[in-house]
N, C-alpha and C positions, 0 to 999 in steps of 0.2 A: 695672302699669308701674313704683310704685316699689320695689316688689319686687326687678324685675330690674334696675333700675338698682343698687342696694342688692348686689344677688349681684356684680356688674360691679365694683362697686369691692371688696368682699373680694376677690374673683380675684386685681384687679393688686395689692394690699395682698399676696395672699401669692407670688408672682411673683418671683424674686431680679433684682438690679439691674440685670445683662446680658439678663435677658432682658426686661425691661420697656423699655431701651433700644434693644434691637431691634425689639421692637414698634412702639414710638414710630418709628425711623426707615423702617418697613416703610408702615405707614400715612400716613410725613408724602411718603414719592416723589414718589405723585403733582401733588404740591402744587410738589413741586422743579421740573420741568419746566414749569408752567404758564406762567410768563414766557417761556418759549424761544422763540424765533423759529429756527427752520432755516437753510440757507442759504451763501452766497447764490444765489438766483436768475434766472439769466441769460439775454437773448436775445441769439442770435446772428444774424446778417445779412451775409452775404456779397455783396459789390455786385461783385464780378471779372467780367468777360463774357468773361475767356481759358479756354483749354484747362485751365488751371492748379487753377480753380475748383474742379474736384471735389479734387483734391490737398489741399488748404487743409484745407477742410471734414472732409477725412477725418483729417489730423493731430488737430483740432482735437477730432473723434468720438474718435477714438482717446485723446487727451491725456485726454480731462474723463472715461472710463470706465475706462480700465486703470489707474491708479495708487489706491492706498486715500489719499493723504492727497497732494494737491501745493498747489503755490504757498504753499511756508511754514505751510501747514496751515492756509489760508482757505478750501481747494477739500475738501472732503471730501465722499468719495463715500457714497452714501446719505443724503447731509444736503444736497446742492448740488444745485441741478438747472438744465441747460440745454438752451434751447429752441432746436432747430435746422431743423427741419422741422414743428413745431408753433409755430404762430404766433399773438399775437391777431390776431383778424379787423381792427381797426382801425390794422394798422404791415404796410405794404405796402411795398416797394422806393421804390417814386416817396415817399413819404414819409423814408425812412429817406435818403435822394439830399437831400432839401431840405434836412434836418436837417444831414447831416453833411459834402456836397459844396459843397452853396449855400450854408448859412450863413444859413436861412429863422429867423427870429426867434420870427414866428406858428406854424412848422409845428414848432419845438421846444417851444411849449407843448402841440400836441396830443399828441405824442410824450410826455411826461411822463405828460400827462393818458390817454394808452393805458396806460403800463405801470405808473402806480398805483393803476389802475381793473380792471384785469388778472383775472379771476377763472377758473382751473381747475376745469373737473368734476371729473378724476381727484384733483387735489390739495385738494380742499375744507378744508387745514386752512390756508390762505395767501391771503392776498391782495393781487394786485400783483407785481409784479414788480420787482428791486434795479436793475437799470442795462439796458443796452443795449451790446452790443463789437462793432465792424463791421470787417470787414476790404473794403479796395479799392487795385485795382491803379492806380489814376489817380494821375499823378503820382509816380511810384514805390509798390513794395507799402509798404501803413501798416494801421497798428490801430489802430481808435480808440473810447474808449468815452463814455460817458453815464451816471453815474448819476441815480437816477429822484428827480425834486424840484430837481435843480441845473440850475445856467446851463452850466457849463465841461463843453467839450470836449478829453477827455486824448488825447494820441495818441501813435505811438510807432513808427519807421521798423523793417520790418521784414528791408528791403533795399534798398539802392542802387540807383539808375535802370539799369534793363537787368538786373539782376541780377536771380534768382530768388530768393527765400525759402527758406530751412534752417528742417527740423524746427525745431530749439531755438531757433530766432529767434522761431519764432510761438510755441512755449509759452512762453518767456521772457517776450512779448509781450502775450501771454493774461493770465499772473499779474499782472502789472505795471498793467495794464486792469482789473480786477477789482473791481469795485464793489463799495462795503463793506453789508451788511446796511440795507436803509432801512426794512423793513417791520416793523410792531409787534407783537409779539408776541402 
């Protein structure tokens, strides 16, 4: 054993200096990434009961997959992920209604306590989930989000009473929503 240690450091001893500093940076990568946290992590929840609802949802599909980098470059694809038809089992409509329509104080703790309790099979390298962004037509169409650990609900008009919703309203919307990275790396 200290033989081959012994051989190891002649190696890098005869090694010129570029290339021992590639080594070094080749071996330390892994080590670079270790603090990274991905992100962010998004559930989505559409509360609309109009015709309009699938509209919405499919901008919103469409926004978060077809661009490599949106919302000023917090959205990045292969690094963000949003949940739109995967849900935790424990954030149900009638929950996500108290939270964000009611104004339920109690049902915004378990809401918290869902989404930074949150655990993915397929994502096992994450845990939790960064906020919550809902859109509903009551009241005129709005956006509005939650991130996971906070009090404050952001919101943000996405048209005018009677008025329908424009594509770039809701991505405008969407980015604007977008809850900053909560989960530790």
């Amino acid at each position: 054993m200290r033989r081959a240690i012994h051989f190891g450091i002649l190696v890098l001893q005869r090694l010129p200096w570029h290339a021992m500093v590639f080594l070094l940076l080749l071996l330390k990568t892994p080590l670079i990434f270790a603090g990274y946290a991905g992100g962010p992590y998004v559930l989505w929840v559409n509360l609309d009961h109009s015709s309009g609802k699938e509209w919405v949802d499919g901008v919103i599909a469409n926004f978060a997959t077809s661009k490599p980098v949106g919302c000023a470059g917090e959205w990045k694809m292969g690094d963000s992920l949003l949940y739109m038809k995967k849900r935790p089992p424990l954030i149900n409509n009638e929950l996500v209604e108290d939270v964000f329509l009611r104004k339920n104080r109690d049902q915004k703790k378990q809401l918290n306590l869902a989404l930074k309790s949150y655990r993915d099979i397929d994502f096992r390298h994450h845990d939790g989930l960064d906020g919550v962004i809902v859109y509903t037509s009551e009241g005129g169409a709005k956006m509005m989000s939650l991130t996971t650990g906070k009090n404050k609900i952001e919101s943000v008009a996405v048209a005018s009473h009677g008025n329908s919703p424009v594509k770039e309203d809701i991505e405008n919307a969407f980015c604007a929503l977008l809850p900053p990275i909560t989960r530790a790396p």
